[in-house]
N, C-alpha and C positions, 0 to 999 in steps of 0.2 A: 320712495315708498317701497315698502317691500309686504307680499301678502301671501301668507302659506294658508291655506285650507287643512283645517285640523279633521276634522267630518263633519259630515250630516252641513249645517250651517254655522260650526263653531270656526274663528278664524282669527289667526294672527296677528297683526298689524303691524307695521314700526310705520309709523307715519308723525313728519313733523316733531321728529326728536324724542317723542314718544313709544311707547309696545302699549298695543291695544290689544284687550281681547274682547273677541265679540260673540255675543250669543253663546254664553260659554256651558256645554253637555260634558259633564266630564264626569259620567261613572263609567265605572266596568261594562266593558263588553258585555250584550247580552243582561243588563242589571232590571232592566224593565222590561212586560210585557209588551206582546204585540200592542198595537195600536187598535182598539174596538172597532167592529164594521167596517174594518178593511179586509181586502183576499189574501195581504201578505200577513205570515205566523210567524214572521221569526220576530223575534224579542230587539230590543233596542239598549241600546248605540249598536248598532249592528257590525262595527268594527273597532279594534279597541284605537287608545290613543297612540302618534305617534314618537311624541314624548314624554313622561312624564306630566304628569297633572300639574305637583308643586312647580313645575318649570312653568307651566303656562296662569300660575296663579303671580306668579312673580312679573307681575305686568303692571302702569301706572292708571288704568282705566278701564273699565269694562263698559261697552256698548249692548243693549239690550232692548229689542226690536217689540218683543211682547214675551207675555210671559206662559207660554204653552212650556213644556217636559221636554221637549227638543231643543229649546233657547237657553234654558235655564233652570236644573235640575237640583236636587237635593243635593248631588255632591259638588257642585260648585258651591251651591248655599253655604257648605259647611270647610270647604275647603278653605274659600275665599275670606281675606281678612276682614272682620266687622268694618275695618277704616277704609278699603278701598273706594276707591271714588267709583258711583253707579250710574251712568245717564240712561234715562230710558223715557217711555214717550208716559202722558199726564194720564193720573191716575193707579199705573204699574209702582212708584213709589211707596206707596203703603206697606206692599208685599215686602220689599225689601227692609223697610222699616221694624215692621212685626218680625221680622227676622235677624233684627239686632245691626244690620249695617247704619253706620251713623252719616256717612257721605253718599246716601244715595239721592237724584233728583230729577226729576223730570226735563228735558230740556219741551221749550215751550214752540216758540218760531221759531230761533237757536238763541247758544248758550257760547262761552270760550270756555276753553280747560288747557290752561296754560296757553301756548302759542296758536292751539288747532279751535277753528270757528267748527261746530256743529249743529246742525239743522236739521230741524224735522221733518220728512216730508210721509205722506201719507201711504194708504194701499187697501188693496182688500184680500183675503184668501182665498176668496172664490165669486161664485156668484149664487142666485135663488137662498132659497133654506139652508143648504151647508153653507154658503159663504159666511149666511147670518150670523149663522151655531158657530162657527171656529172664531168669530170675537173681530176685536179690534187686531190691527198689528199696525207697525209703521217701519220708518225707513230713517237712514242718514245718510245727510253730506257732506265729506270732509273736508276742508279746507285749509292749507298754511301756507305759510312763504314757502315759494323753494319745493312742493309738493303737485303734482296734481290734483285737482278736483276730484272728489269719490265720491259716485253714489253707491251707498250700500241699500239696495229698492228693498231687504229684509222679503218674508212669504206674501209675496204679493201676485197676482196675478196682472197684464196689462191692462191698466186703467187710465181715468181723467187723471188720477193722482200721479202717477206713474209719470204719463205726457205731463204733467207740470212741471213737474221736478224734472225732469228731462230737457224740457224748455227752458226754466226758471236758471237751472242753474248751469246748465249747459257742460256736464261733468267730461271730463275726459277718461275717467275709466268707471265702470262700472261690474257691481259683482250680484249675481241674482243668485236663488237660490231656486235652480229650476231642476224641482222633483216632478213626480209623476206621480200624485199619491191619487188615488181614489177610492171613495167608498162604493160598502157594497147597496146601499139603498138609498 
């Protein structure tokens, strides 16, 4: 396994003979505004890439946690080949559908893609009112011969879902995506 953090939660993969990319933010630096009703103003991706876009579109799969502007943005949408294979958790398929990709799908309890087992496991973004408002997200875990166990837990915060899949599957490495974000009300 090898895993390079590109930013923000976009990330690399080569697992199980595969190049994964996950949660793929790939505009320009600065290409969106601030985040609403937060304290921080600077604009997002808040640092550019550090390769090439095309390079990281040239991958066999794309992993896709949920679908907020930080996971999955306009310019992957349009980067990314209509044929790329899309896993993401049930319901988020549509988007990419209406978007002309023709292999995108939901994986459900899990799925295979080629050699590598992937599973869905759960999360929340927060808790009270904001947890509500920021939606669904989920997680995966990656599985193949010859590889470690991955949980990628995706914008979760710790949870019952969290300890399941920490139980359940009992990963040997795990990768979180621990920001600090908060709003202002």
């Amino acid at each position: 396994m090898k895993l390079q953090l590109i930013r923000h939660a976009t990330l690399l993969l080569e697992y199980g003979g595969l190049r994964i990319l996950v949660d793929p933010m790939l505009s320009d630096q600065g290409a969106s505004p601030p985040i609403p009703g937060t304290p921080n103003e600077r604009r997002n991706p808040t640092v550019g890439l550090p390769l090439p876009a095309n390079a990281l579109a040239e991958s066999d799969l794309v992993l896709v946690t949920h679908l907020h502007k930080d996971h999955w943005d306009d310019a992957a949408a349009a980067l990314l080949q209509k044929t790329m294979p899309i896993l993401c958790q049930p319901g988020d398929e549509g988007t990419f559908n209406d978007a002309g990709f023709v292999a995108a799908r939901p994986v459900g309890t899990s799925t295979e893609f080629r050699n590598v087992e992937v599973s869905l496991t759960g999360g929340r973004h927060g808790t009270g009112e904001i947890g509500k408002a920021m939606g669904r997200v989920s997680g995966f875990v990656l599985r193949a011969k010859g590889e470690p166990t991955l949980y990628l837990a995706g914008d979760t915060i710790y949870c019952e879902e969290v300890e399941r899949a920490l139980d359940g599957f009992k990963p040997e490495a795990v990768v979180v995506n621990a920001g600090g974000a908060r709003f202002l009300a």
